[in-house]
PyMOL Python script that loads the backbone (N, CA, C, O; Angstrom):
from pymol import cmd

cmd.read_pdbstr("""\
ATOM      1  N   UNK A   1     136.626 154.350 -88.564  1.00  0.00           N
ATOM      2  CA  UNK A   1     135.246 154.000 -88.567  1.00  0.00           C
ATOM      3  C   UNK A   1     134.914 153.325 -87.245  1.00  0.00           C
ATOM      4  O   UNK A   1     135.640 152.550 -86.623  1.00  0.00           O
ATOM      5  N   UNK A   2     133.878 153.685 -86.968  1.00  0.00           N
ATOM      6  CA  UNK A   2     133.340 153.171 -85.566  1.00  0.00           C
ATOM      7  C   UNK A   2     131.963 152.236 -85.953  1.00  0.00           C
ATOM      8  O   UNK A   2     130.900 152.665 -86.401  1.00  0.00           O
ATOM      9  N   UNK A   3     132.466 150.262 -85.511  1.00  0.00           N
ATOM     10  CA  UNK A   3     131.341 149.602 -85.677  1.00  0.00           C
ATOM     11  C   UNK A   3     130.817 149.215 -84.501  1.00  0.00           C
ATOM     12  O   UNK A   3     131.526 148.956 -83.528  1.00  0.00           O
ATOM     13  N   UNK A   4     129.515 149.143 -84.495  1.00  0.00           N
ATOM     14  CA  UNK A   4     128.533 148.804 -83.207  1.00  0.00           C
ATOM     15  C   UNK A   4     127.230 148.579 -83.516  1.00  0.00           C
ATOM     16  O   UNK A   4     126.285 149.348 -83.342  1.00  0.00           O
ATOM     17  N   UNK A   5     127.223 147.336 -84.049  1.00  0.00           N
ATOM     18  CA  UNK A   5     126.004 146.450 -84.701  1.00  0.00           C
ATOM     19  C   UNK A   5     125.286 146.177 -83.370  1.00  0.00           C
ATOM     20  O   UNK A   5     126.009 146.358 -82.390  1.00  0.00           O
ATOM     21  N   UNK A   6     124.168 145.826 -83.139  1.00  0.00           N
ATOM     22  CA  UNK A   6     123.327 144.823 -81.923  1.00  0.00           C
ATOM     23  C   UNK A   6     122.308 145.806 -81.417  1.00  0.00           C
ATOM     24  O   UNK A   6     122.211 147.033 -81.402  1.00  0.00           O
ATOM     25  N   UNK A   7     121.479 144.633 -80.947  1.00  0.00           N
ATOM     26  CA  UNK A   7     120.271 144.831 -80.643  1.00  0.00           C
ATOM     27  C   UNK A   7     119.977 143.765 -79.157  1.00  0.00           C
ATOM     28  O   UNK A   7     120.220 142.560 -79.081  1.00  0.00           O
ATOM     29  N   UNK A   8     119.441 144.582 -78.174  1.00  0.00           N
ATOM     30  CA  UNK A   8     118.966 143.578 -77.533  1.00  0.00           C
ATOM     31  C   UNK A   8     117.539 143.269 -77.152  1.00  0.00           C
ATOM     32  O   UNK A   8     116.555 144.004 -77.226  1.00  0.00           O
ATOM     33  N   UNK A   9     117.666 141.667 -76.606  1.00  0.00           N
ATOM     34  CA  UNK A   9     116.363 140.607 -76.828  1.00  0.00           C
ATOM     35  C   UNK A   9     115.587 140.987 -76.255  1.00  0.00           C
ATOM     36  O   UNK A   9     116.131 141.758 -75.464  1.00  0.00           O
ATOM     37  N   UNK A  10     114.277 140.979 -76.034  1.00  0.00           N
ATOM     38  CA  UNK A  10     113.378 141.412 -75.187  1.00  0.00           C
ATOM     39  C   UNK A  10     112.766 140.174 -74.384  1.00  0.00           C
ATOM     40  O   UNK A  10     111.942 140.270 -73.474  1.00  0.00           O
ATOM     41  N   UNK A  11     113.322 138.988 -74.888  1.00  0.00           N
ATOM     42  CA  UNK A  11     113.219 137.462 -73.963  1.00  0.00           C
ATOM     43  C   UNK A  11     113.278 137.581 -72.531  1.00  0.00           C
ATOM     44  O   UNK A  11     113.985 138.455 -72.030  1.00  0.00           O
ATOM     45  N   UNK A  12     112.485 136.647 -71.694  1.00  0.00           N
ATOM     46  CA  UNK A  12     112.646 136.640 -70.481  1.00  0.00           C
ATOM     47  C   UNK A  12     112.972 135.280 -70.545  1.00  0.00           C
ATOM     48  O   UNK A  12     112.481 134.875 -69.491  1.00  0.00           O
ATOM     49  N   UNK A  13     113.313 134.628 -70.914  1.00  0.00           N
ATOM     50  CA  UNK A  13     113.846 133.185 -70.819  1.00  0.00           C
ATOM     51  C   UNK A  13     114.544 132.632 -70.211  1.00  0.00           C
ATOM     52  O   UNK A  13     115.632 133.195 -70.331  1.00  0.00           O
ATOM     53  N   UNK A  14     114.659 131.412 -69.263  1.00  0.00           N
ATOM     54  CA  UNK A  14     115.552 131.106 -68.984  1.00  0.00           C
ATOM     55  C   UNK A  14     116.247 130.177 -69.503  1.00  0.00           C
ATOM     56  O   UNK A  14     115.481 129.723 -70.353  1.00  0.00           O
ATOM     57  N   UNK A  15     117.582 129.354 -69.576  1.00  0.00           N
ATOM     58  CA  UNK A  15     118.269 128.406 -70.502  1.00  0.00           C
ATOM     59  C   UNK A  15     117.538 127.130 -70.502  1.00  0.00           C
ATOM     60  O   UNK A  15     117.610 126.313 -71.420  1.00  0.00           O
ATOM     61  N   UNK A  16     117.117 127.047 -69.867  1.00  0.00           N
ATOM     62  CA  UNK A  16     115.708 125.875 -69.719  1.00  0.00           C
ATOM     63  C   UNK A  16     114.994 125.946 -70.349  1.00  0.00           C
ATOM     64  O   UNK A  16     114.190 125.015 -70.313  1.00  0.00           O
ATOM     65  N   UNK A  17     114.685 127.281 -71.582  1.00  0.00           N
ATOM     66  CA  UNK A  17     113.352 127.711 -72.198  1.00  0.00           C
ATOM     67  C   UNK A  17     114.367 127.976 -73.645  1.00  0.00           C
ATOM     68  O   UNK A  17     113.876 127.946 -74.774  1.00  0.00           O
ATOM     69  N   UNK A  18     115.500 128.174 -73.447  1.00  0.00           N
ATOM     70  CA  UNK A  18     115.894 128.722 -74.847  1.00  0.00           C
ATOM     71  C   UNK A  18     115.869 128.433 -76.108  1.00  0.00           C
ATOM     72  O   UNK A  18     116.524 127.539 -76.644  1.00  0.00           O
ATOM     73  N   UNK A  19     114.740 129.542 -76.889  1.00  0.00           N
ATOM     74  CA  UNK A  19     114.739 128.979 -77.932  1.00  0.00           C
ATOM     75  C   UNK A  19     115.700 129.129 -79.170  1.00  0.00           C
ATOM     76  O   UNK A  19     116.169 130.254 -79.342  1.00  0.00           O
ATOM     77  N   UNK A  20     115.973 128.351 -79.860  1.00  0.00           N
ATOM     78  CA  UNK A  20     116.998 128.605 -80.591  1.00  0.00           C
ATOM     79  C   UNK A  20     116.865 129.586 -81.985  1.00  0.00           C
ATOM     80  O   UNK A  20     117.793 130.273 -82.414  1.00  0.00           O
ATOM     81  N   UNK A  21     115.630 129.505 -82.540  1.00  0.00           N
ATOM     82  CA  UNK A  21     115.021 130.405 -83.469  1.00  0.00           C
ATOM     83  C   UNK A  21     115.302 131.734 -83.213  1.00  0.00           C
ATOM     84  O   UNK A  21     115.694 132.303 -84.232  1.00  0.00           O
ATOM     85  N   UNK A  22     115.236 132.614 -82.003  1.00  0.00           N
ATOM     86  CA  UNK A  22     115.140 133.319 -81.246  1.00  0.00           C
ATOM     87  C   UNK A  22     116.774 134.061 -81.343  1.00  0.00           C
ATOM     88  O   UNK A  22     117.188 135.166 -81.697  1.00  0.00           O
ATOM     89  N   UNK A  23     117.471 132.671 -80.771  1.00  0.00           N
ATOM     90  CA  UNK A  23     118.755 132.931 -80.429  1.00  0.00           C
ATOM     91  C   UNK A  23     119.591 133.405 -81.972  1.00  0.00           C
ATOM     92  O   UNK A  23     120.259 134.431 -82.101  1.00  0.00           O
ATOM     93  N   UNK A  24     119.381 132.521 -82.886  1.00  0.00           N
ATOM     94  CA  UNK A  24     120.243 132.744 -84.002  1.00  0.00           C
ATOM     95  C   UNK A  24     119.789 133.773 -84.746  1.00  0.00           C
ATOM     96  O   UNK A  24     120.535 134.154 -85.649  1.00  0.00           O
ATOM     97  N   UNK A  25     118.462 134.473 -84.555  1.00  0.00           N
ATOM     98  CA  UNK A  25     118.372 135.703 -85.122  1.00  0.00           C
ATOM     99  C   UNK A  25     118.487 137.229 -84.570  1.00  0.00           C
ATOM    100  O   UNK A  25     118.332 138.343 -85.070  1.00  0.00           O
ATOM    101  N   UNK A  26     118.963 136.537 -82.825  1.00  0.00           N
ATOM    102  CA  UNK A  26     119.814 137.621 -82.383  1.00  0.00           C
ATOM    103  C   UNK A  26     121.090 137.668 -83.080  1.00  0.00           C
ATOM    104  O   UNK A  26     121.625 138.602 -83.676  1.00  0.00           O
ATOM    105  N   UNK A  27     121.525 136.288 -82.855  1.00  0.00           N
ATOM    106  CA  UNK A  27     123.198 136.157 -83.304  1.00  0.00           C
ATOM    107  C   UNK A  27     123.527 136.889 -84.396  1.00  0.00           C
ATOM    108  O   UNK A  27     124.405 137.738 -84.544  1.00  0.00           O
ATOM    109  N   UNK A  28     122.745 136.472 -85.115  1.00  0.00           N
ATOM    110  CA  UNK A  28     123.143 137.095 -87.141  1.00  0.00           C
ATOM    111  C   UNK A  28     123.143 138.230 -87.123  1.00  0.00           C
ATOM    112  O   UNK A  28     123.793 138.832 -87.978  1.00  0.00           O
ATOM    113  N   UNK A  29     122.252 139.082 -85.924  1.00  0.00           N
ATOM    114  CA  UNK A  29     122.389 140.805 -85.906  1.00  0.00           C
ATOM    115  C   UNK A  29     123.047 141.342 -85.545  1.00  0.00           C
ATOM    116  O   UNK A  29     123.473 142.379 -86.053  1.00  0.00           O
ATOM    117  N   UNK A  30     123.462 140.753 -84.318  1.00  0.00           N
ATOM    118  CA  UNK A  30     124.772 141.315 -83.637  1.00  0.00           C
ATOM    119  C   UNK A  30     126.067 140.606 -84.116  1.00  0.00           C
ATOM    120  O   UNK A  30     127.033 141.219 -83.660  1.00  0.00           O
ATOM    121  N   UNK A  31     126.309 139.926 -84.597  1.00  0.00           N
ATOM    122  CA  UNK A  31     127.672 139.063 -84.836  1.00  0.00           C
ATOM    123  C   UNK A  31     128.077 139.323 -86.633  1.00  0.00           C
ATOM    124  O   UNK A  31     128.945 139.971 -87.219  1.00  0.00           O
ATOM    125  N   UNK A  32     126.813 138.341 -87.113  1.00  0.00           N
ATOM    126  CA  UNK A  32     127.057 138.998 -88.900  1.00  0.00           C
ATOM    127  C   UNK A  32     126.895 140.435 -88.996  1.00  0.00           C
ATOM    128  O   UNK A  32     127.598 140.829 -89.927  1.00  0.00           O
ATOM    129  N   UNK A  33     126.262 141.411 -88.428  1.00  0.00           N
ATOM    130  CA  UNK A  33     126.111 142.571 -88.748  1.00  0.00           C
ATOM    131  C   UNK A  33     127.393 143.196 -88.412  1.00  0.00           C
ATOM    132  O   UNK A  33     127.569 144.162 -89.155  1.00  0.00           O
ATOM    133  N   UNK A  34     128.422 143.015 -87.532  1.00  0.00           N
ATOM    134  CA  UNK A  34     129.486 143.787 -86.985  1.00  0.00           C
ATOM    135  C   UNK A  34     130.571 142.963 -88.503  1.00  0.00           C
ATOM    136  O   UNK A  34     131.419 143.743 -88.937  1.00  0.00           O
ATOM    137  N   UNK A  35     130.539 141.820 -89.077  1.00  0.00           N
ATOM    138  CA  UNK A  35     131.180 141.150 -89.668  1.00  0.00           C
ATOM    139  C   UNK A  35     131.349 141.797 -91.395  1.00  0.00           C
ATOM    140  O   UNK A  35     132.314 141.827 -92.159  1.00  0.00           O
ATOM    141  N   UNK A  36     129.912 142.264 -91.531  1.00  0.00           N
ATOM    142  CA  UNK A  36     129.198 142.737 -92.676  1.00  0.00           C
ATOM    143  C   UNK A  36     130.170 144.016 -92.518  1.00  0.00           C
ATOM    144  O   UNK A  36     131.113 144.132 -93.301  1.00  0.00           O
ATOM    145  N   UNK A  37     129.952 144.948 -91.539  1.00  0.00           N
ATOM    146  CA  UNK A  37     130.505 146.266 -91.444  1.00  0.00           C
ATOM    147  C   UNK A  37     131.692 146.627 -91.441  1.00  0.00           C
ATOM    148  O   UNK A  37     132.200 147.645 -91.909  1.00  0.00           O
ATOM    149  N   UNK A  38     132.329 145.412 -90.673  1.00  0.00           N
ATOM    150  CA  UNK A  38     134.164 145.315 -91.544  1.00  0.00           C
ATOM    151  C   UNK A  38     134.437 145.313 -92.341  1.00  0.00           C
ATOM    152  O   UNK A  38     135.221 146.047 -92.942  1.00  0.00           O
ATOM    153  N   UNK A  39     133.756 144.297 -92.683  1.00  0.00           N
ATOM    154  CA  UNK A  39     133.857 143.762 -94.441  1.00  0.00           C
ATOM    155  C   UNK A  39     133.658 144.956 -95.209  1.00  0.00           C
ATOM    156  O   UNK A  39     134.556 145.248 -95.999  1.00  0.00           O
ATOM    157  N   UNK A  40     132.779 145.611 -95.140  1.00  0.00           N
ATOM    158  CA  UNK A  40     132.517 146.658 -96.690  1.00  0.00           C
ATOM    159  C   UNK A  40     133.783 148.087 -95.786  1.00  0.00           C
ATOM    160  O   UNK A  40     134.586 148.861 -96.305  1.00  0.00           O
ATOM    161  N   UNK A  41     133.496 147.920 -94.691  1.00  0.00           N
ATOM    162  CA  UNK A  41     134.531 149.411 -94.467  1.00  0.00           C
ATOM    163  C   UNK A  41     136.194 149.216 -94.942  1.00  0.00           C
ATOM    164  O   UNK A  41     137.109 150.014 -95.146  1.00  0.00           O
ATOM    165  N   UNK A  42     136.057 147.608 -95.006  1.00  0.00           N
ATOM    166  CA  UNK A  42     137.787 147.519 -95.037  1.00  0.00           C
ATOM    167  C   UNK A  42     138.148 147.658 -96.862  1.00  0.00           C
ATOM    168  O   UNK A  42     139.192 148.045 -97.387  1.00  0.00           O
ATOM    169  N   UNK A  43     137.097 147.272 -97.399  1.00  0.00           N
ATOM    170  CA  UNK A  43     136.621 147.063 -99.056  1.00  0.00           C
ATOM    171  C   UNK A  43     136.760 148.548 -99.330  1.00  0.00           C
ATOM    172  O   UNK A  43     137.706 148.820-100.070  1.00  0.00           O
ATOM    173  N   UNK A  44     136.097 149.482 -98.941  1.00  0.00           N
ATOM    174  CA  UNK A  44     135.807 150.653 -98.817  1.00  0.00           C
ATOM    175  C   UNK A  44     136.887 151.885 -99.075  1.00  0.00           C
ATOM    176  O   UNK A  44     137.040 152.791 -99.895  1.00  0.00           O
ATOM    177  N   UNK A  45     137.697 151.258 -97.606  1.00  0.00           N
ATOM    178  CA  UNK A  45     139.067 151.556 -97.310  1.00  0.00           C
ATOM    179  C   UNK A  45     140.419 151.762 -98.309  1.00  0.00           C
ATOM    180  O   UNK A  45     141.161 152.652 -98.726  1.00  0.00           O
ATOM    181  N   UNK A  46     140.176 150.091 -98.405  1.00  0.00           N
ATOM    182  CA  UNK A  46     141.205 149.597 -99.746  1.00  0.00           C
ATOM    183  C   UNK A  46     141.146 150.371-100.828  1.00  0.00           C
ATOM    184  O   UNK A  46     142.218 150.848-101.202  1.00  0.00           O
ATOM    185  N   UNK A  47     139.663 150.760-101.759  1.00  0.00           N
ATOM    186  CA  UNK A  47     139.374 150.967-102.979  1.00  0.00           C
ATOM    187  C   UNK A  47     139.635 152.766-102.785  1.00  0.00           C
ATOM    188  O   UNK A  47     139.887 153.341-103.844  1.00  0.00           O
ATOM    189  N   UNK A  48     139.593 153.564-101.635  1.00  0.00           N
ATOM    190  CA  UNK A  48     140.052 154.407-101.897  1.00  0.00           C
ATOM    191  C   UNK A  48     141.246 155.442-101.251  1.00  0.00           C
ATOM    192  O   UNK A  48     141.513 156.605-100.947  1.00  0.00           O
ATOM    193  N   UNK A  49     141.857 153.694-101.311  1.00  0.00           N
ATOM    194  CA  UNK A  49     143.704 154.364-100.640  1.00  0.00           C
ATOM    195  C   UNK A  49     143.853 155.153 -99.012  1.00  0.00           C
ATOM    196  O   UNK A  49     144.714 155.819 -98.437  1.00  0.00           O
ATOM    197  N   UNK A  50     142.546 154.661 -98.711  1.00  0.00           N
ATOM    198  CA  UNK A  50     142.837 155.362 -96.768  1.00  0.00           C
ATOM    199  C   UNK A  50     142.688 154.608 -96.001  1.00  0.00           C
ATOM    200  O   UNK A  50     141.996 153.599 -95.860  1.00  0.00           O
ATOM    201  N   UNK A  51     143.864 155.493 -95.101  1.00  0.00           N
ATOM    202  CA  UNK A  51     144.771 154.737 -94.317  1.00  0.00           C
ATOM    203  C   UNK A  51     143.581 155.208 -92.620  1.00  0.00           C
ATOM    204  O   UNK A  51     143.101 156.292 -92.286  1.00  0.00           O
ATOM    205  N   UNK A  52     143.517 154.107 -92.086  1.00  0.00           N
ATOM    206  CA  UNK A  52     142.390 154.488 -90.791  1.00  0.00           C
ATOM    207  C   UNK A  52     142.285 153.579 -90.143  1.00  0.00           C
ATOM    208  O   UNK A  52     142.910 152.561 -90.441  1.00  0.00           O
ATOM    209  N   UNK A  53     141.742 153.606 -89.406  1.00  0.00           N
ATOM    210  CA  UNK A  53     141.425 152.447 -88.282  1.00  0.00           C
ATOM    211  C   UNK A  53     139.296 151.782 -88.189  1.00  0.00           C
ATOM    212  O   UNK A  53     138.204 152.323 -88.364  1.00  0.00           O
ATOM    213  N   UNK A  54     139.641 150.817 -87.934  1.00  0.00           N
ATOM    214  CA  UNK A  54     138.139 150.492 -87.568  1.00  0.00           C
ATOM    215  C   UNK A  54     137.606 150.068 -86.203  1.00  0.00           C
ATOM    216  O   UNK A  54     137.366 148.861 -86.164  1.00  0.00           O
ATOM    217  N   UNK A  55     137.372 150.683 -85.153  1.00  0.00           N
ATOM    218  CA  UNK A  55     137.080 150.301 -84.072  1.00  0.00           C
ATOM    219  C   UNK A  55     135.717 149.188 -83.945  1.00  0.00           C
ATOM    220  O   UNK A  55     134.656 149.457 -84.509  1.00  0.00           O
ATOM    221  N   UNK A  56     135.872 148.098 -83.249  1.00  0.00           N
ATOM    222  CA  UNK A  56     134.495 147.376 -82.707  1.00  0.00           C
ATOM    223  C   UNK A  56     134.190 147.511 -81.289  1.00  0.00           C
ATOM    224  O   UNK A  56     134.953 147.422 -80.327  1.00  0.00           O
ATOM    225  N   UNK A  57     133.086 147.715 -81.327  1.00  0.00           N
ATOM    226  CA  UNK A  57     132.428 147.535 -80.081  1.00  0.00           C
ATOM    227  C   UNK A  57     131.788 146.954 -79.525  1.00  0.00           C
ATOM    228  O   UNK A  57     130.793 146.673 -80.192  1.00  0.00           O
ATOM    229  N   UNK A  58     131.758 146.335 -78.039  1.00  0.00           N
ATOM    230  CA  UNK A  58     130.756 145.496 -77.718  1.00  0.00           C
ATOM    231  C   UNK A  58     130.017 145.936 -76.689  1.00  0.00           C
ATOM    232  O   UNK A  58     130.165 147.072 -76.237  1.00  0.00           O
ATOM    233  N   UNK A  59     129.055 144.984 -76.168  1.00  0.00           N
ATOM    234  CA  UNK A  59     128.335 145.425 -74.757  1.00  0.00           C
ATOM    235  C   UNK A  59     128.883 145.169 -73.525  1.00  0.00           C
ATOM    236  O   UNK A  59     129.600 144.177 -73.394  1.00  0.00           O
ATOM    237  N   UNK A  60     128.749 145.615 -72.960  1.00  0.00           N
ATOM    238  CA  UNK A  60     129.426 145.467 -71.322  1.00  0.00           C
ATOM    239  C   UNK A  60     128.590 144.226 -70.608  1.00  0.00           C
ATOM    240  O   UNK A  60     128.974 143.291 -69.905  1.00  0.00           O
ATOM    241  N   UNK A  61     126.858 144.749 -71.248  1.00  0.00           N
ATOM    242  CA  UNK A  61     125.901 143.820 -70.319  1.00  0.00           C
ATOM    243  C   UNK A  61     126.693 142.532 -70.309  1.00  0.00           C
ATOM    244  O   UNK A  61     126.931 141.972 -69.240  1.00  0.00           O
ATOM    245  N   UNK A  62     127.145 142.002 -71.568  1.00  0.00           N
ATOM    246  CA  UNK A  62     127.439 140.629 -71.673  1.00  0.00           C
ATOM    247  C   UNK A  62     128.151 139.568 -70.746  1.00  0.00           C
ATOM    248  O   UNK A  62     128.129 138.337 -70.752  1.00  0.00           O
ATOM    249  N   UNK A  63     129.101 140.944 -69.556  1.00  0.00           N
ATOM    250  CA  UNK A  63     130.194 140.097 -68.851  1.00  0.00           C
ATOM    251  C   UNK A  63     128.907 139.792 -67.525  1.00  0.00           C
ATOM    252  O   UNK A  63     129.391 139.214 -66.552  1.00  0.00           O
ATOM    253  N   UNK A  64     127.629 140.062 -67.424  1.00  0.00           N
ATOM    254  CA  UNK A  64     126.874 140.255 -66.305  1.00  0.00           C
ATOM    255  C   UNK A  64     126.035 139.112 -66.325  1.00  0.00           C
ATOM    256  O   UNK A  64     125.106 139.522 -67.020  1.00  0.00           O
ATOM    257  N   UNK A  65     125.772 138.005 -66.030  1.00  0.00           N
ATOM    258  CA  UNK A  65     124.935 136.589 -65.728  1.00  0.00           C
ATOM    259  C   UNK A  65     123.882 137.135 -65.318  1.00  0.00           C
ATOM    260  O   UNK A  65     123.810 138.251 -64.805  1.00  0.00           O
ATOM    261  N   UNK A  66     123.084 136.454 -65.498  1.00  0.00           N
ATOM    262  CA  UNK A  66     121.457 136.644 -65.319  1.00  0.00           C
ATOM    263  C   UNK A  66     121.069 135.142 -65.453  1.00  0.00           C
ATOM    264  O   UNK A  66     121.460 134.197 -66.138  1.00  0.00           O
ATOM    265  N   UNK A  67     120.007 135.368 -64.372  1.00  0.00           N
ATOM    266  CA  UNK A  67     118.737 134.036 -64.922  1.00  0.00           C
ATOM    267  C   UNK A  67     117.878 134.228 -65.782  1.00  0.00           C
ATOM    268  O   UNK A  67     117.276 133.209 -66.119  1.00  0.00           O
ATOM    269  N   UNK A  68     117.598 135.119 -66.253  1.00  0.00           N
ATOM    270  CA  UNK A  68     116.758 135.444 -67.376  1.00  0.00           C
ATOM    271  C   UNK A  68     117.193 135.947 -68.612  1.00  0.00           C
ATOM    272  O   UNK A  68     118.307 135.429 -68.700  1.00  0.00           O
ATOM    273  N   UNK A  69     117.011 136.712 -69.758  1.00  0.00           N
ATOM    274  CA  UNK A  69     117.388 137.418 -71.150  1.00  0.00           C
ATOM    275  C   UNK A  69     118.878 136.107 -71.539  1.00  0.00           C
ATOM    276  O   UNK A  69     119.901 136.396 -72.159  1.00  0.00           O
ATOM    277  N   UNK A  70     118.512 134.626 -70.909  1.00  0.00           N
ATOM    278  CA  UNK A  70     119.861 134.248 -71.514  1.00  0.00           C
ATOM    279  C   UNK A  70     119.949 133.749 -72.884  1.00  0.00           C
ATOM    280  O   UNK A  70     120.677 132.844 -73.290  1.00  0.00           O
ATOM    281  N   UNK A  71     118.892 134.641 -73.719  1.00  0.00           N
ATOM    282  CA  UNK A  71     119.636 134.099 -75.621  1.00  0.00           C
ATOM    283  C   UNK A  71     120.395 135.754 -75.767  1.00  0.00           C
ATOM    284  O   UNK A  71     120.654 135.986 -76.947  1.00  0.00           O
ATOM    285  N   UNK A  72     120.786 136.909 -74.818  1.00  0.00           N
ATOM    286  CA  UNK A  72     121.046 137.464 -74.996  1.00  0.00           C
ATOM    287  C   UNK A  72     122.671 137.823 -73.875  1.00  0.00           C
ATOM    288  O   UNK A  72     123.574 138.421 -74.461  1.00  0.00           O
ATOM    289  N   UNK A  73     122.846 137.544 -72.788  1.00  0.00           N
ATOM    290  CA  UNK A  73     123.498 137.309 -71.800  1.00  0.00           C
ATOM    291  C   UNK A  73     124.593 135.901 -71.781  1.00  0.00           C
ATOM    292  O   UNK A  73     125.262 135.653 -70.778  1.00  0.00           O
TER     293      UNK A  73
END
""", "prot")
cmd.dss("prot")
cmd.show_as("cartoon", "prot")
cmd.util.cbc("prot")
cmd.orient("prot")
C-alpha cells in the first residue's frame, strides 16, 4: 500500500505571523491522516492474512526554508 496524506497551505505567513489555528489543522491532515492510513491498512492487513508492505511518503518541499508558507515549511 502506498500512503501519501497532505495538503499544502496556501499561507503567506511569516513565523512572526504564525497562526497556530492554521498550523494544527494543517498538522492533523498531513500527520494524523498518514497515521489514520497505517492504522486501518495494517488492521486491514492483519484481518486478512497478507503479507505486504506499506510505503510512506513525504514532501521534498519540506527540506527547502522559506520566509514565507512557514505553518507549512
Amino acid at each position: 500500500m502506498f500512503d501519501n496524506c497532505g495538503i499544502v497551505s496556501n499561507s503567506v505567513q511569516t513565523v512572526l505571523e504564525l497562526d497556530f489555528a492554521a498550523f494544527d489543522r494543517l498538522f492533523t491532515i498531513n500527520v494524523s491522516g498518514v497515521a489514520a492510513c497505517l492504522k486501518h491498512a495494517a488492521r486491514a492487513m492483519v484481518e486478512l492474512n497478507v503479507i505486504g508492505n506499506i510505503v510512506c511518503m513525504t514532501c521534498t518541499g519540506t527540506s527547502f526554508g522559506k520566509e514565507r508558507n512557514t505553518d507549512y515549511y
